[in-house]
Every structure is written in structure tokens, then in C-alpha cells.
N, C-alpha and C positions, 0 to 999 in steps of 0.2 A: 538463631537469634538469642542475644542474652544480657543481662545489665548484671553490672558489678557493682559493689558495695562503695560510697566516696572515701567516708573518714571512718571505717571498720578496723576492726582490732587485727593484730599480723594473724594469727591464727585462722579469723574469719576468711582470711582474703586469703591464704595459705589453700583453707579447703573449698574455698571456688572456685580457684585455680585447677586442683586435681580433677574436683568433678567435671569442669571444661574438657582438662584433658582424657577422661574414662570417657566422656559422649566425644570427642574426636577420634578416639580410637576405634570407637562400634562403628564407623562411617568410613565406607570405601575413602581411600586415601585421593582418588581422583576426582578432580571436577569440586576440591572442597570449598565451600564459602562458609564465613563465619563473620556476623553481622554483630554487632553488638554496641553498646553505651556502656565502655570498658572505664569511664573515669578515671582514664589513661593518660599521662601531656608526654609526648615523643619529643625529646630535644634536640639541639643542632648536632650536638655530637653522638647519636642516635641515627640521624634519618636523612636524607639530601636536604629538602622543601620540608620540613615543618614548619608548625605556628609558635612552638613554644621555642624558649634558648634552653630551659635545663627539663630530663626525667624526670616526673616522680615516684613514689614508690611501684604505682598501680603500672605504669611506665614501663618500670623494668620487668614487673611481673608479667606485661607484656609481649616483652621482648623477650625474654626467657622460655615464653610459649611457643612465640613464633619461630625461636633458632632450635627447642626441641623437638617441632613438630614439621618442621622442614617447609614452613608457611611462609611468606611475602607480606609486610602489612603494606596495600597499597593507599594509604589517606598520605602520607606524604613521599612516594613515589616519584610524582610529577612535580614541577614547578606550577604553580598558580598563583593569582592572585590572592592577598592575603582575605580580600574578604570572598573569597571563595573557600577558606580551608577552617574558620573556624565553624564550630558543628550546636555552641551552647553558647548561651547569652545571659549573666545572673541578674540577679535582679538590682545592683550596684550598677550595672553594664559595661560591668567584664566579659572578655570574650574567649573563650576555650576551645579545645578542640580535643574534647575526648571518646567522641565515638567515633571507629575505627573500621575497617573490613581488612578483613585477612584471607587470604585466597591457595590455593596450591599451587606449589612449583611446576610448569608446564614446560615437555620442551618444546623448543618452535618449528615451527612446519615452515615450510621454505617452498616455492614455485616458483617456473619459469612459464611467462607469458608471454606467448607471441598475441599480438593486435592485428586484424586483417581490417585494410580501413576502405575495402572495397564498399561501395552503396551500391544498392538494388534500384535498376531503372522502375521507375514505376509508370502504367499506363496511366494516361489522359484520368480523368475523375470524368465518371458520368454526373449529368448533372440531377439534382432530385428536387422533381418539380410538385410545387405546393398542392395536390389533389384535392386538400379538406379544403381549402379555399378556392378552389375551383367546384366544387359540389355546391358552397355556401352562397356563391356569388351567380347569378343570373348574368348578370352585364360579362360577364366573363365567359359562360357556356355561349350565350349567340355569339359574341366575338370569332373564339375557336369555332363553331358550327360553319359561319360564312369562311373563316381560312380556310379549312375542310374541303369546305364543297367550292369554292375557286380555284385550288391547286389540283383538284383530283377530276372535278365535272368536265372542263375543257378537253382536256387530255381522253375521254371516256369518249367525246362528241367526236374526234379528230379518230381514232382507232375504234370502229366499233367491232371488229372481229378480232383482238387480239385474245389472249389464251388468258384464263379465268388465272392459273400464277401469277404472270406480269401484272395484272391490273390487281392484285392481291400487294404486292410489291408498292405500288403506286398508291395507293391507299395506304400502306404503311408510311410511306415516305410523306406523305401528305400531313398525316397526324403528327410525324415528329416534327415537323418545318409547322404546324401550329401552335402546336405547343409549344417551341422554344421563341416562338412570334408572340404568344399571347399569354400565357400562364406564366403566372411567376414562379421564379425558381425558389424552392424552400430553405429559409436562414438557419444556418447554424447556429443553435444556441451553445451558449460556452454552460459549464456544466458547474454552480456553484458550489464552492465549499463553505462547508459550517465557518470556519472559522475566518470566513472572508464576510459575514454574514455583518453589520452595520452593529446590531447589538455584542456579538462578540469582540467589535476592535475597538468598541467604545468602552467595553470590558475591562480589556487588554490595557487598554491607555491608562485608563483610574490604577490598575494592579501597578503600575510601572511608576505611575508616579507617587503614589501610596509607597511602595519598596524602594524609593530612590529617597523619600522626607526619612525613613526607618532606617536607613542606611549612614543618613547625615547626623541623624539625632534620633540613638535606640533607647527612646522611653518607651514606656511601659503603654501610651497612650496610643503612639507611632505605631506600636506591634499590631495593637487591635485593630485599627484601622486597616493593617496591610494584612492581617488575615482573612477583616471580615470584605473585604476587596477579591480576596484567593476566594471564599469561599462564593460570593457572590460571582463570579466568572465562572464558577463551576456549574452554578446552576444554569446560569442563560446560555452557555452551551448546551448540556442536557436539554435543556428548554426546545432551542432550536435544531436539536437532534429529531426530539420530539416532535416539532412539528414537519420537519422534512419526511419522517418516515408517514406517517401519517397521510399527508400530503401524496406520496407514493403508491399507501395502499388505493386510496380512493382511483388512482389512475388506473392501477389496475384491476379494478373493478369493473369501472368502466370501460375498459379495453375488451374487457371478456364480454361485458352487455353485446359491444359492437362487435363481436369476432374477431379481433385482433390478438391472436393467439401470440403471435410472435414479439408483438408488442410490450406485452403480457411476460412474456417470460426474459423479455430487457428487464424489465421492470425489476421482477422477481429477483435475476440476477445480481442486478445494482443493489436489492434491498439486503441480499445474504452476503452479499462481498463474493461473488463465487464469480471465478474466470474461466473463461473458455478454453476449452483444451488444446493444448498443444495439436502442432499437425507436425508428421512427419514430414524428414528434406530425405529426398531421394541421396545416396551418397556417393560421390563422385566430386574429384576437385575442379574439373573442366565441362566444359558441356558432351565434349567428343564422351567423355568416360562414364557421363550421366545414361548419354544415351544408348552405349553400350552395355551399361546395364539394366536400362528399359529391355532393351530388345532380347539377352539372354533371360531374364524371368520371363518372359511371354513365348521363349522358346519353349523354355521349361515346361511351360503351363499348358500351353496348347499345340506344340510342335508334336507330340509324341503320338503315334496313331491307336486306333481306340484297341484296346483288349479285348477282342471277338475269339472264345476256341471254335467255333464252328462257323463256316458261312452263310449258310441257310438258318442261322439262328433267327427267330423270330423277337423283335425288340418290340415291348410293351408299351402303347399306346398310353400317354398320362393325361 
């Protein structure tokens, strides 16, 4: 990072220039950036996309850095819109564009990409039915109770000697044909984001229009309005950052009260940004090659016979 002198004497500007260049040279040559408020105007016959039409002095003493130092300036690079490129506003409301980034010459990495645009069948979705609201609700437990015991009691009166599995079976089956009869199935909630959040897009909205009157007419008046717009969107984001986390701990508080460990540590997750770990994919590009690699590693593993030197060895009891 560095600011240069506007209207300084040649000499001043001579040895800020060197000193630039002695601290670019202490710095690995790779991966350089150099950030600066250069009070620099790049002209058309200078750069592709500039804002200005002529160099000025600071200009060339730019461009003279950046063709000794084998740097890129990218501020005029690209094509853009013109009020995307200027960088300064005076106080007459002129508009400039003299702070610059200058970057190091990279060469370009190149890839071939093949797309596999195969999809993965996915099973059925089990369905996930509402339990806390089946605990909370009476009118709800008799209902399943009586499903229960009509689907399963009949069938117990008609077979009384069959085999304690089968009627285990039957009783499974009973409970899920109540439950998908009488419990409600649990809604997905959608999972909001802060910035979808009512106070931040009514934020957003004042910023936009606030930067759109600053745009049409940059007075000195227009600016304060649309920074203190910037600045006031920044807080009721944090704000409402603030209260989601917050919001979160208490859940997980709570989670733990009730044993909900797992619950618990969604939570936790969501609250640090931390993601689940990768799983491995068995490697094979067919199923035949998968599964012939399933079955040599379990060769491997357990095909080999045990290493006994003697046969009356006695093996220790664990």
C-alpha cells in the first residue's frame, strides 16, 4: 500500500519513486500486488479503457515503474463503465481516477476438462415424522394408540401360536401404517439467510437509492447521505448476525438440557461454518471394476491363513 505526493516538486516525486522501487525489489517477484493512491491520470494513449484522454506527470512516472518492474497496471485493463473507473471525486465534482493496482506478470495455466453429466439415482426419501408434536399432543397419542392396537390386536386373536418374530414383524408393521395414518409428517423449514432478513433489504433498498441521487448529482450533501446509508447497512447486518448467533446458542443449550447431542453439534456446526467430512468413493469407473475391487481387498484382508509355527500352540484367551 502507498500514497504519492499530487503537486510535489520533481525531485520529491523522483525519490518516491526509487523508494517504491527499493521496497519492490526486497519482495519475492511472484504473486506481487501493489495497492496504492498513485495521483496518477493513465491516458488513451497509455492504456486500452482509461478515464482520462492525456498522462500526467505522476502518469508516466507510473508507467515507467511498471515497464521497469515487469508489472501489469490493471485499473484500466478491462473495459468498464465510465462510472465504474473513476477512483476520486473533488470537491468542484471532478472526477479522477488516480489510485491504481499493479500486479505481477503471471503465466497462464491452461486445463482440459472433461464433464461426466451422469446423475446419481437416489432412493425414495424416508419420510421424518413430527415426534415433538406427537409427545405434545394427547389427541394425537390416542388416535395412533387405537391404529396400533386395530391393525395388530385382530391378527394376534386369528394366529395365537405363531412364533414370537413374526408377531414382532406385525407389530412393526402396525406402528408404521399408524404413524404414516396419523402423525404428521415434519416441514421442512427453509434455512434463512441474514441478508434475506426484512431489515437488511430495506437496508439495501435506502443504499441504492441514496447511491443512485450521488450518482445523478455528486454534491457534497448526496455523498453523506449515501455513506451514512453504507454505514447504517452495515450495522443492521452485524445486528442481525447478532441475533441469529445468539438465537443458536440458546438452541443449543437447550438441546443439551434435553440430550440431544446430535442436535447439538448441527447446531455447533452451523454456528463455526465447519463441514462434514468428505467420504471416500471406492475407485472403479463401472460397477463390474468396483466390485472387483471390493472383493480383492477382502481377499487381501482375510483370505490369507493365520500364521501358527506350531499346531498345538496354545492361543490366549482375551
Amino acid at each position: 500500500m502507498m500514497k504519492a505526493k499530487g503537486e510535489a516538486e520533481e525531485d520529491i516525486v523522483t525519490s518516491h519513486y526509487e523508494d517504491l522501487v527499493r521496497t519492490i525489489e526486497s519482495i519475492s517477484a511472484h504473486h506481487l500486488l501493489v495497492v496504492g493512491d498513485f495521483n496518477a491520470r493513465i491516458g488513451s494513449e497509455d492504456a486500452k479503457f482509461p478515464f482520462h484522454v492525456e498522462t500526467n506527470r505522476n502518469g508516466r512516472q507510473l508507467l515507467d515503474l511498471a515497464s521497469e518492474k515487469d508489472l501489469d497496471i490493471s485499473s484500466p485493463y478491462f473495459r468498464k463503465k465510465a462510472g465504474k473507473l473513476w477512483t476520486f471525486i473533488s470537491p468542484g465534482g471532478t472526477k479522477y481516477q488516480l489510485d491504481h493496482v499493479l500486479i505481477s506478470k503471471c503465466r497462464i495455466v491452461s486445463a482440459r476438462v472433461r464433464l461426466s453429466l451422469r446423475k446419481k439415482k437416489a432412493g425414495p426419501r424416508k419420510k421424518q415424522y413430527d415426534w415433538d408434536l406427537f409427545k405434545s399432543r394427547r389427541v394425537i397419542q390416542e388416535q395412533y394408540t387405537i391404529e396400533v392396537f386395530n391393525m395388530f390386536q385382530p391378527l394376534q386373536e386369528q394366529e395365537p401360536d405363531e412364533y414370537a418374530t413374526d408377531r414382532y414383524g406385525r407389530f412393526i408393521k402396525a406402528t408404521e401404517e399408524a404413524a404414516e395414518s396419523v402423525v404428521p409428517v415434519k416441514k421442512r423449514r427453509r434455512k434463512t439467510r441474514h441478508y434475506e432478513d426484512y431489515r437488511v433489504t430495506d437496508g439495501r433498498d435506502e443504499l441504492n437509492r441514496a447511491y443512485g441521487t450521488y450518482i445523478k448529482d455528486t454534491t457534497e450533501e448526496n455523498r453523506q447521505v449515501y455513506c451514512l446509508a453504507k454505514k447504517k447497512l452495515k450495522e443492521t447486518y452485524i445486528a442481525v448476525e447478532e441475533e441469529d448467533l445468539n438465537s443458536k446458542i440458546r438452541e443449543v443449550g437447550k438441546a443439551h438440557v434435553n440430550y440431544k447431542h446430535g442436535q447439538s453439534w448441527k447446531l455447533i456446526n452451523d454456528i463455526t461454518n465447519r463441514k462434514t467430512t468428505r467420504k471416500g468413493k471406492l475407485e472403479g469407473s463401472t460397477q463390474e471394476e468396483r466390485i472387483e475391487n471390493w472383493y480383492n481387498h477382502f481377499k487381501t484382508l482375510l483370505g490369507d491363513p493365520p500364521s501358527i509355527t506350531e499346531e498345538d500352540e496354545e492361543i490366549t484367551s482375551v
